[in-house]
RODO-2510 file (C-alpha; in nm, 4 decimals, decimal comma):
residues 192
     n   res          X          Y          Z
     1     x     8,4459     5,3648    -2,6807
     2     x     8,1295     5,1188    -2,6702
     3     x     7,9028     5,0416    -2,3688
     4     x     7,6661     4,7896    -2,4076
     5     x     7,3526     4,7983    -2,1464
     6     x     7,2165     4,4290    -2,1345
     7     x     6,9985     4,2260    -1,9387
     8     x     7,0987     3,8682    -1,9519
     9     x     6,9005     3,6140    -2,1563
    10     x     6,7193     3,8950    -2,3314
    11     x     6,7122     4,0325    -2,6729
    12     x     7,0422     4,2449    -2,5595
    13     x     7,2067     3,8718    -2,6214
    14     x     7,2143     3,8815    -3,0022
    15     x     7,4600     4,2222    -2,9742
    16     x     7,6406     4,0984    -2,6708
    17     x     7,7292     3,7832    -2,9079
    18     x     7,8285     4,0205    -3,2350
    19     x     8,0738     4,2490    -3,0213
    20     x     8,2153     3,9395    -2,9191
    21     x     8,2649     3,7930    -3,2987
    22     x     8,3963     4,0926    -3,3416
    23     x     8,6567     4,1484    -3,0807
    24     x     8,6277     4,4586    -3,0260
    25     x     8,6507     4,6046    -2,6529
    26     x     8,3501     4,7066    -2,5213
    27     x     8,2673     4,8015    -2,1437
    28     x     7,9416     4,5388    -2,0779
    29     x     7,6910     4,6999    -1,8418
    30     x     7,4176     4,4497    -1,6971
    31     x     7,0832     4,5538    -1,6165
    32     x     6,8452     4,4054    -1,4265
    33     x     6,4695     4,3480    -1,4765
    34     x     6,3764     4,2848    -1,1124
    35     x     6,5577     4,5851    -0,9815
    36     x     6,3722     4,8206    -1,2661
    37     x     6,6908     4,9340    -1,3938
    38     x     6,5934     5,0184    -1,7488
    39     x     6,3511     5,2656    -1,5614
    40     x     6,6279     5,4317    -1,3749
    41     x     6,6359     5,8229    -1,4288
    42     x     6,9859     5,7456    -1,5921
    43     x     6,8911     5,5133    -1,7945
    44     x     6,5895     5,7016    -1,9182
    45     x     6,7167     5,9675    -2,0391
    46     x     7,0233     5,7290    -2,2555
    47     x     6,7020     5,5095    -2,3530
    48     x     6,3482     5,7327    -2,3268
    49     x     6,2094     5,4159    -2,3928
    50     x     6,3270     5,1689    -2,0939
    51     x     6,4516     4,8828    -2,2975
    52     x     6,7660     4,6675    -2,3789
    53     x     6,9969     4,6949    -2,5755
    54     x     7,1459     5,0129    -2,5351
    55     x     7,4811     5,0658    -2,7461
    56     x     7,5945     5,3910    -2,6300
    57     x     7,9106     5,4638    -2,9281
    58     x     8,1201     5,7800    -2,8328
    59     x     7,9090     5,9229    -2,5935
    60     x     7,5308     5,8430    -2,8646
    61     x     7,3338     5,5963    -2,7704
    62     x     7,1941     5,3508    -3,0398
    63     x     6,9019     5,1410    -2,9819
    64     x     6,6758     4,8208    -3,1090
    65     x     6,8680     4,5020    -3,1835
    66     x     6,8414     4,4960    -3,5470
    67     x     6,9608     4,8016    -3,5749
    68     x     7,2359     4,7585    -3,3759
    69     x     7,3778     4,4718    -3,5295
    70     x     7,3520     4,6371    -3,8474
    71     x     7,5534     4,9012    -3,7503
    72     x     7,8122     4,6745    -3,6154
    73     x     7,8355     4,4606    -3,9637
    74     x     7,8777     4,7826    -4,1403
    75     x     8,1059     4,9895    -3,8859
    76     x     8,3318     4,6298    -3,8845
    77     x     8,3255     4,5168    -4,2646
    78     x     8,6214     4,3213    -4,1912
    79     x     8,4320     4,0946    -3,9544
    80     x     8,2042     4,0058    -4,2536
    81     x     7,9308     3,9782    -4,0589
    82     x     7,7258     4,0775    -4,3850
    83     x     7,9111     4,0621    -4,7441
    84     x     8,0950     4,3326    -4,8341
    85     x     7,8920     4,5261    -5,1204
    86     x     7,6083     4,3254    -5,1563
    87     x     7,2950     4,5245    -5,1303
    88     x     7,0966     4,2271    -5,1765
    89     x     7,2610     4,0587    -4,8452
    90     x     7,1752     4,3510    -4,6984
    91     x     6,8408     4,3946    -4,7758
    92     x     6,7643     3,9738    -4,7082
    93     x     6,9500     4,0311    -4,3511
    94     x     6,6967     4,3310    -4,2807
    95     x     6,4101     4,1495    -4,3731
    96     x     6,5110     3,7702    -4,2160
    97     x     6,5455     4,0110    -3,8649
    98     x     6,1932     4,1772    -3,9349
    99     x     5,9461     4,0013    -4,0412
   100     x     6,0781     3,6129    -4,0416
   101     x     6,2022     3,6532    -3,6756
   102     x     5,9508     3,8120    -3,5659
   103     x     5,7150     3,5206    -3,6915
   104     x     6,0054     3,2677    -3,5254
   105     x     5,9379     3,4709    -3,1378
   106     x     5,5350     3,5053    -3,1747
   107     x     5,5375     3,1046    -3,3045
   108     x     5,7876     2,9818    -3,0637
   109     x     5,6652     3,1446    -2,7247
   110     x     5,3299     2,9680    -2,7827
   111     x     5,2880     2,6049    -2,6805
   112     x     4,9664     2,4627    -2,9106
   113     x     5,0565     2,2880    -3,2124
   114     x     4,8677     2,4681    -3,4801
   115     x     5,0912     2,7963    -3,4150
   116     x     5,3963     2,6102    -3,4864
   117     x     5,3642     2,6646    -3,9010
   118     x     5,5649     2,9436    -3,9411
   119     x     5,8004     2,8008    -3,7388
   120     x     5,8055     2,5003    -3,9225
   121     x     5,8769     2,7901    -4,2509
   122     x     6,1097     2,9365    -4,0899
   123     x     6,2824     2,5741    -4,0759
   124     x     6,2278     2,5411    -4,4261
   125     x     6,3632     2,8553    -4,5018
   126     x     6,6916     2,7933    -4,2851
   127     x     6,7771     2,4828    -4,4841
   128     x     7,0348     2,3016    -4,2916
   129     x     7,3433     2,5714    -4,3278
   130     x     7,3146     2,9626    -4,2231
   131     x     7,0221     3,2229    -4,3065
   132     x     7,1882     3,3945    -4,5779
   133     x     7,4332     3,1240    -4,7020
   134     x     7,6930     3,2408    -4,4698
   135     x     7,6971     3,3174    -4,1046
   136     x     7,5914     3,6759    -4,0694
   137     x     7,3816     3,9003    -3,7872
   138     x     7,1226     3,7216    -3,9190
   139     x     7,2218     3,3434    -3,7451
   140     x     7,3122     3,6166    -3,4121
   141     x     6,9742     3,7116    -3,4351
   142     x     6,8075     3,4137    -3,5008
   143     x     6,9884     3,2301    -3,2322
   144     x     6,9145     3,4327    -2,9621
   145     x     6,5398     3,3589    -3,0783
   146     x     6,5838     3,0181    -3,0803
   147     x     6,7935     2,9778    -2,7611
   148     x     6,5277     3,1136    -2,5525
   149     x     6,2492     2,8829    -2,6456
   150     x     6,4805     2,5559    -2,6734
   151     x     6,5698     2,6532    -2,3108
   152     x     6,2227     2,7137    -2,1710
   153     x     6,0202     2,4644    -2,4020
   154     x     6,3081     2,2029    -2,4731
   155     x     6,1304     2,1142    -2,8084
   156     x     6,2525     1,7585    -2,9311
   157     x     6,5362     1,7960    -3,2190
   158     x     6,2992     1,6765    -3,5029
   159     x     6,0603     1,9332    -3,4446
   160     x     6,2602     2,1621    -3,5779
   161     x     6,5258     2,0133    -3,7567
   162     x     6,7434     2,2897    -3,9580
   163     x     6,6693     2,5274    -3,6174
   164     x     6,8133     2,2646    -3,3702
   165     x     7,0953     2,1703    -3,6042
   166     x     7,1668     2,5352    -3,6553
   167     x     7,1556     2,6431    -3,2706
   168     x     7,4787     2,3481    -3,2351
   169     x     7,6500     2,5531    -3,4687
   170     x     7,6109     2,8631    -3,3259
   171     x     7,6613     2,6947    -2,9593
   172     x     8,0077     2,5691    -3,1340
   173     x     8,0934     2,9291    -3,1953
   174     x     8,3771     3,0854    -2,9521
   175     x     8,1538     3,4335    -2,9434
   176     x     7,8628     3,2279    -2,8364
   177     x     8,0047     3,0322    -2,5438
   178     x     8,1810     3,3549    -2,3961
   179     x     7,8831     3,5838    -2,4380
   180     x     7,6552     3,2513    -2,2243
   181     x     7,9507     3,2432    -1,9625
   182     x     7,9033     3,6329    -1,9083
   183     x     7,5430     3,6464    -1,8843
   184     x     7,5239     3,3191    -1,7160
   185     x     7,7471     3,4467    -1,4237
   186     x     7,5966     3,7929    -1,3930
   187     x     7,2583     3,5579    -1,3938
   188     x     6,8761     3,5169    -1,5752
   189     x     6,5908     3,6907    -1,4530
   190     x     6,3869     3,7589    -1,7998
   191     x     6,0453     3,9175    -1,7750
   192     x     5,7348     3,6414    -1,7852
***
């Protein structure tokens, strides 16, 4: 059995989307910010360290988005969220959820126009099709980046051409839509 503990709009998105390109059933627990819930007792001592996600599997809980979603590509080969047998895939999917999207979240979140060159790499580096050549927990990841600031900031489309086009494809994904109708009904409330 899989819990998720999420808190809409936050990080907990990108492995709220991947269960649901999986398909697999999952029991979704929402947490809220306001009401301090990730410093609950309970939740404290599934998560020592107060944050979301929180993918407890069989009773263990897993932690830290990229983590999580690598676990779920490999635990769900069939899903093909990363090739099958392709240690290179893996090791480019690692690295585009380290270091590039961290670079994406530290660029994006700031408003002055000199801080927007990696993001303008990270465009680049997207191309116009998905981060590894195919969709993988990579575009989950990436998405969930990009969502937040192209809902707070609305950046115009040529800013960011390859990230725009890319968030319509991911928006055009079934997994996508469902996981924003959850989170949208259970409702926003992310941390300043």
């Amino acid at each position: 059995m899989l819990t998720l503990y999420f808190a809409p709009g936050s990080s907990s998105m990108a492995v709220h989307i991947a269960l649901h390109e999986i398909g697999v059933a999952f029991d979704g627990r929402p947490m809220s910010f306001k009401n301090n819930d990730m410093g609950s007792p309970g939740y404290l001592a599934l998560n020592p360290e107060g944050k979301v996600p929180t993918l407890v599997i069989d009773g263990r809980p897993l932690t830290e988005v990229a983590a999580i979603l690598f676990y779920l590509a490999k635990r769900f080969p069939d899903t093909e969220l990363l090739p099958r047998d392709d240690i290179e895939a893996d090791v480019a999917a690692r690295r585009y959820r380290g270091r590039r999207a961290g670079a994406v979240v530290d660029v994006l979140c700031r408003c002055h126009a000199a801080s927007r060159a990696p993001a303008r790499i990270a465009d680049r580096r997207l191309g116009n099709g998905w981060a590894l050549g195919r969709y993988s927990i990579a575009d989950i990841h990436l998405f969930r980046l990009y969502w937040r600031f192209a809902n707070s900031l609305k950046p115009a489309p040529e800013t960011f051409p390859n990230l725009t086009a890319h968030y319509a494809r991911m928006m055009a994904r079934a997994a996508v839509r469902r996981t924003i109708e959850i989170e949208t009904a259970v409702g926003y409330e992310l941390p300043a």
